[in-house]
Backbone atoms as SQL, in Angstrom:
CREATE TABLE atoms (id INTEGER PRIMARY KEY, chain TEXT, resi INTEGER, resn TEXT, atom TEXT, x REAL, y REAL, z REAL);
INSERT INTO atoms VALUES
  (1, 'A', 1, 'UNK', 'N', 167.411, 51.470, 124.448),
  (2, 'A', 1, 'UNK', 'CA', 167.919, 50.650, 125.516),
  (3, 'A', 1, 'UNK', 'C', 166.769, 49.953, 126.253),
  (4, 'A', 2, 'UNK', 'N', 165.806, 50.423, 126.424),
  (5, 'A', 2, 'UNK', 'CA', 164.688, 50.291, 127.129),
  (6, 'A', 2, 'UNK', 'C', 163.983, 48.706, 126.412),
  (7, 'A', 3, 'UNK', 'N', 164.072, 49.199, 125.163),
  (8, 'A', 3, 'UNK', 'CA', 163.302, 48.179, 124.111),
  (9, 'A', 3, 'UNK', 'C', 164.127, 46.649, 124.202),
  (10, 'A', 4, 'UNK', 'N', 165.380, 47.022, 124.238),
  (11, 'A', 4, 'UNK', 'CA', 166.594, 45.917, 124.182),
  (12, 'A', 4, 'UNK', 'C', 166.440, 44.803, 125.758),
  (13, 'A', 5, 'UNK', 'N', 166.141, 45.747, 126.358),
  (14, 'A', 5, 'UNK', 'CA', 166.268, 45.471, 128.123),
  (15, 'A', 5, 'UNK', 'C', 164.665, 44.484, 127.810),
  (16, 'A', 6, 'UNK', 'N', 163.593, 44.914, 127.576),
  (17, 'A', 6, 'UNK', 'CA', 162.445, 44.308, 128.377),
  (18, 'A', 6, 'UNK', 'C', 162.466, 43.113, 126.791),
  (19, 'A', 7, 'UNK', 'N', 162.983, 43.060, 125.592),
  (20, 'A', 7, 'UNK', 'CA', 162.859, 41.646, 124.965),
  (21, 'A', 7, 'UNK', 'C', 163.754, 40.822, 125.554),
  (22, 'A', 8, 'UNK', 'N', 164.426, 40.802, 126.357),
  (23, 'A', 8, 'UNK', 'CA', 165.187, 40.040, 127.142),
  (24, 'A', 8, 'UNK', 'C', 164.622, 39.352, 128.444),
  (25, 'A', 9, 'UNK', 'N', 164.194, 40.264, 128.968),
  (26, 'A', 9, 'UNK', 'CA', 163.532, 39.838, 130.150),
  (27, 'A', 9, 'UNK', 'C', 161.991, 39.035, 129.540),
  (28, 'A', 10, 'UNK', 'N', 161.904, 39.162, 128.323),
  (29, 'A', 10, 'UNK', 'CA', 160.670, 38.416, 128.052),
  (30, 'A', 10, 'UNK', 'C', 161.220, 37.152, 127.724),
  (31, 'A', 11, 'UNK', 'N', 161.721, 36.810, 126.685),
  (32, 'A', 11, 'UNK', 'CA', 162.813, 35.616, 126.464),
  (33, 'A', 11, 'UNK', 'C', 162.765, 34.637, 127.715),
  (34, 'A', 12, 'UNK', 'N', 163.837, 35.650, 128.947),
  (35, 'A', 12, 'UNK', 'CA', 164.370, 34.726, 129.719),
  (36, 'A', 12, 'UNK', 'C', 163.012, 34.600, 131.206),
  (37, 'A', 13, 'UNK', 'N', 161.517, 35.178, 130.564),
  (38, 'A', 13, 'UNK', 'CA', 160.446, 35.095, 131.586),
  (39, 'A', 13, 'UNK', 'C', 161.158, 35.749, 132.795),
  (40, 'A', 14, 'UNK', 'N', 161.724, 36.579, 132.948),
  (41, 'A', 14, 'UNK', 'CA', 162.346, 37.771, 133.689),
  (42, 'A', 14, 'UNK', 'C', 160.899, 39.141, 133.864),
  (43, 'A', 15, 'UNK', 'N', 160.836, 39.674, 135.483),
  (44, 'A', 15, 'UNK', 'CA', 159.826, 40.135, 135.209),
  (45, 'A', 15, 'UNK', 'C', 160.547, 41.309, 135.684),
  (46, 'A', 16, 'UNK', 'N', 160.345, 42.727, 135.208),
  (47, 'A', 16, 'UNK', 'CA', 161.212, 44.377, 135.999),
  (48, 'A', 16, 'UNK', 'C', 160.078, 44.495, 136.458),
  (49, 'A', 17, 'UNK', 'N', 160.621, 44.745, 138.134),
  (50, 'A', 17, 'UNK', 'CA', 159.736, 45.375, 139.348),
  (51, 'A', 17, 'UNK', 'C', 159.897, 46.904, 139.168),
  (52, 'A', 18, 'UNK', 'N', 161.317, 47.279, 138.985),
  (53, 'A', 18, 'UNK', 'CA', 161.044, 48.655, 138.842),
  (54, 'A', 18, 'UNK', 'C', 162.664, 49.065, 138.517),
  (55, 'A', 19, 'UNK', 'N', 162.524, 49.740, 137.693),
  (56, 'A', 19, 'UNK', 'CA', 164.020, 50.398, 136.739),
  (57, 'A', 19, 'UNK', 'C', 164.463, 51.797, 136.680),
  (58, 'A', 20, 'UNK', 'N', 165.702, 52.129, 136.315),
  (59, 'A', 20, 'UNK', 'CA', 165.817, 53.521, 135.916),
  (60, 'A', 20, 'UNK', 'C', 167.214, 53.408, 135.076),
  (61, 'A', 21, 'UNK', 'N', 166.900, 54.331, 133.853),
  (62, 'A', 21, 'UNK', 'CA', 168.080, 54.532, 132.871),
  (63, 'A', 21, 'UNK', 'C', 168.926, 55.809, 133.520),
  (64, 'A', 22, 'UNK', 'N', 170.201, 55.993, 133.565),
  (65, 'A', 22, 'UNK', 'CA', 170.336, 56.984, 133.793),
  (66, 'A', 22, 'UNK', 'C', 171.723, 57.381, 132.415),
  (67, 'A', 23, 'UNK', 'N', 172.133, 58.209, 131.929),
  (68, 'A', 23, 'UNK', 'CA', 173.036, 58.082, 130.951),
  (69, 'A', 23, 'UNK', 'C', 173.968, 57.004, 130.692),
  (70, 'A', 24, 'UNK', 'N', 174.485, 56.679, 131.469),
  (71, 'A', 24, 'UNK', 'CA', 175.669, 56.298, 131.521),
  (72, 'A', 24, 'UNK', 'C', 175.595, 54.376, 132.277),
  (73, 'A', 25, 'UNK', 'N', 174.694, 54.351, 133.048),
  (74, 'A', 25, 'UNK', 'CA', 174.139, 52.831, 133.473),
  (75, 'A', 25, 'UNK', 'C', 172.897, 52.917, 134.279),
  (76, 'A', 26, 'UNK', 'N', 172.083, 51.255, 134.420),
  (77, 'A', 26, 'UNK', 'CA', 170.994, 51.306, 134.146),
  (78, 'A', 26, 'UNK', 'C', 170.839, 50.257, 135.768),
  (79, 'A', 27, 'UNK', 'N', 169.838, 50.798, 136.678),
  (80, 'A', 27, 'UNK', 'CA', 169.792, 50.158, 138.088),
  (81, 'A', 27, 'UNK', 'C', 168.173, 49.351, 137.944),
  (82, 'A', 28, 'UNK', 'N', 168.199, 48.496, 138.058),
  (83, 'A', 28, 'UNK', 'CA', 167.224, 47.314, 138.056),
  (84, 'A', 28, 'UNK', 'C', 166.770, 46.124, 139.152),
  (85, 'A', 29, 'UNK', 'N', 165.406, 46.631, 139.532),
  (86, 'A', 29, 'UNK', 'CA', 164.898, 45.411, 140.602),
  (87, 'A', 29, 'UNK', 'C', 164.162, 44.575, 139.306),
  (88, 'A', 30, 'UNK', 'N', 164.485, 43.170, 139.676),
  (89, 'A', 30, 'UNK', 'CA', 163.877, 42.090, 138.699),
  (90, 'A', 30, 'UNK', 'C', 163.642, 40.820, 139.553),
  (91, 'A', 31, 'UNK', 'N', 162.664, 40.047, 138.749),
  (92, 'A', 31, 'UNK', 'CA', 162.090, 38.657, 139.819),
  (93, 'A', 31, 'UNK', 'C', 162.463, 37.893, 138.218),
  (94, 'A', 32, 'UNK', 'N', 163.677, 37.297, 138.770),
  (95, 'A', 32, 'UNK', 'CA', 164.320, 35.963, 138.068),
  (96, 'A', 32, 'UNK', 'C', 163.519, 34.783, 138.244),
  (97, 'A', 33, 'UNK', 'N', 163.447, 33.484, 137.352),
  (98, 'A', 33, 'UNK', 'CA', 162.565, 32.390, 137.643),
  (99, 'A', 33, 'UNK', 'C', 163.724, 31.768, 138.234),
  (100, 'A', 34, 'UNK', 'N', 163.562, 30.784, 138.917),
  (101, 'A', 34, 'UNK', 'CA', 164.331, 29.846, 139.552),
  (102, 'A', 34, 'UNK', 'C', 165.536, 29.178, 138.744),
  (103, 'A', 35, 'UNK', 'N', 165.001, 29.082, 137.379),
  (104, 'A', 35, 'UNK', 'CA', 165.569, 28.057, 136.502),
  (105, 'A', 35, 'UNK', 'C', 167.010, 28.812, 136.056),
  (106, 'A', 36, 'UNK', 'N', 166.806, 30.568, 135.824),
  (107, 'A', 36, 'UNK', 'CA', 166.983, 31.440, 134.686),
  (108, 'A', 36, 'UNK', 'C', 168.475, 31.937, 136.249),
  (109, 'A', 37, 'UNK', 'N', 169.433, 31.899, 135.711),
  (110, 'A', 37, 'UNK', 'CA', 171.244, 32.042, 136.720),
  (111, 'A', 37, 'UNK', 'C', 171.186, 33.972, 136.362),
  (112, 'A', 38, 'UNK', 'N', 171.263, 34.446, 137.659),
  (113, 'A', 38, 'UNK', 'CA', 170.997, 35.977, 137.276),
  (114, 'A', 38, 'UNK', 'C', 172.329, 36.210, 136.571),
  (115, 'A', 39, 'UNK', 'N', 173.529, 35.536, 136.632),
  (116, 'A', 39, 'UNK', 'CA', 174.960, 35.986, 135.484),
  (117, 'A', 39, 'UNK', 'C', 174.315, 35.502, 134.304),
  (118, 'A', 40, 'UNK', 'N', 173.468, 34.695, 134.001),
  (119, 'A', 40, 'UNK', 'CA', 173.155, 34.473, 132.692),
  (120, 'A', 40, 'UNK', 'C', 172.293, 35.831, 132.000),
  (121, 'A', 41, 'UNK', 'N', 171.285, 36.210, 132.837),
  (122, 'A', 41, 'UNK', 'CA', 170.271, 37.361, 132.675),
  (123, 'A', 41, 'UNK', 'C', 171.411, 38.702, 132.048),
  (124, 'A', 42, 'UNK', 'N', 172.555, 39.121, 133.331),
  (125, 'A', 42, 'UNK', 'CA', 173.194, 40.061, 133.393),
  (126, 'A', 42, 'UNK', 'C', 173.944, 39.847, 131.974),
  (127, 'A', 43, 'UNK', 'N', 174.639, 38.725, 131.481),
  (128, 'A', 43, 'UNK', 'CA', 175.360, 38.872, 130.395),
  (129, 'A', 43, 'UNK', 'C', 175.126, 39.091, 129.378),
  (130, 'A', 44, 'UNK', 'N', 173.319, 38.118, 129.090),
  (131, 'A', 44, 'UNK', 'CA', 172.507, 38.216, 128.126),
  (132, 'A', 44, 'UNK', 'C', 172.166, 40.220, 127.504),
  (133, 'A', 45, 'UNK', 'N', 171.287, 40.453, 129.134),
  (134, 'A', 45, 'UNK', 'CA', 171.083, 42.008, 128.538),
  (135, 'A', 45, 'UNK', 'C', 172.208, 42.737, 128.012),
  (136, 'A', 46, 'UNK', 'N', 173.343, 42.863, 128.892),
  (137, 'A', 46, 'UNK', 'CA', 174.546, 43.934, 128.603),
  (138, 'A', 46, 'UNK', 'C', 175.320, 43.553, 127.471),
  (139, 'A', 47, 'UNK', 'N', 175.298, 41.931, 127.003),
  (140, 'A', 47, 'UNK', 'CA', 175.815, 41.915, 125.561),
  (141, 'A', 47, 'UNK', 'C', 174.829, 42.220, 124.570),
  (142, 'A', 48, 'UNK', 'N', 173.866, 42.006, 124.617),
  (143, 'A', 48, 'UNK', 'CA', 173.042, 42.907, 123.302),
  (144, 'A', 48, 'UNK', 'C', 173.086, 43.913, 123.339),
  (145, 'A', 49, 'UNK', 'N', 172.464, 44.853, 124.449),
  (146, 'A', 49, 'UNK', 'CA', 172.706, 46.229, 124.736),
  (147, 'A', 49, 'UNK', 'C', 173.736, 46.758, 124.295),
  (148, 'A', 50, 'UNK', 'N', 175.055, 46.107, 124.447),
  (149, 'A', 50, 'UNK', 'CA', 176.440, 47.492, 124.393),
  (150, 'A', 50, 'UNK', 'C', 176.349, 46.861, 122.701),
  (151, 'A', 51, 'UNK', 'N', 175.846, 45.938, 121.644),
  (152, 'A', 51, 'UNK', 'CA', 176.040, 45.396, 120.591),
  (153, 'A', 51, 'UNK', 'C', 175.195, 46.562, 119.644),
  (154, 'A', 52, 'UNK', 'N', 174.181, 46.741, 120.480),
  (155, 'A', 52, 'UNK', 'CA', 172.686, 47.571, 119.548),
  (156, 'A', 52, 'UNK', 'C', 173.592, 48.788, 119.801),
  (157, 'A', 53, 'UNK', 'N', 174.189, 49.600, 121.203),
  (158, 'A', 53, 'UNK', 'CA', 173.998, 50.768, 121.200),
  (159, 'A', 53, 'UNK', 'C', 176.057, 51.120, 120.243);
């Protein structure tokens, strides 16, 4: 999950300030670029994520 989460945030130049997995869902401070719509970020990660896992 971890691996899935930060090629995304590289992609979308998304930077994690600071994270935590916990079983079941995943709580995230992140510095979005201006350009990059945080529903775009959110849909991007959680549809690959629930696809891989």
């Amino acid at each position: 999950m971890r691996e899935i989460i930060r090629q995304v945030c590289t992609e979308m130049g998304v930077t994690i300030i600071n994270g935590a997995l916990s079983r079941d869902h995943v709580h995230m401070f992140v510095e979005i670029p201006p350009q990059v719509r945080v529903c775009d970020f959110v849909c991007r990660a959680k549809g690959r994520s629930s696809r891989k896992i």
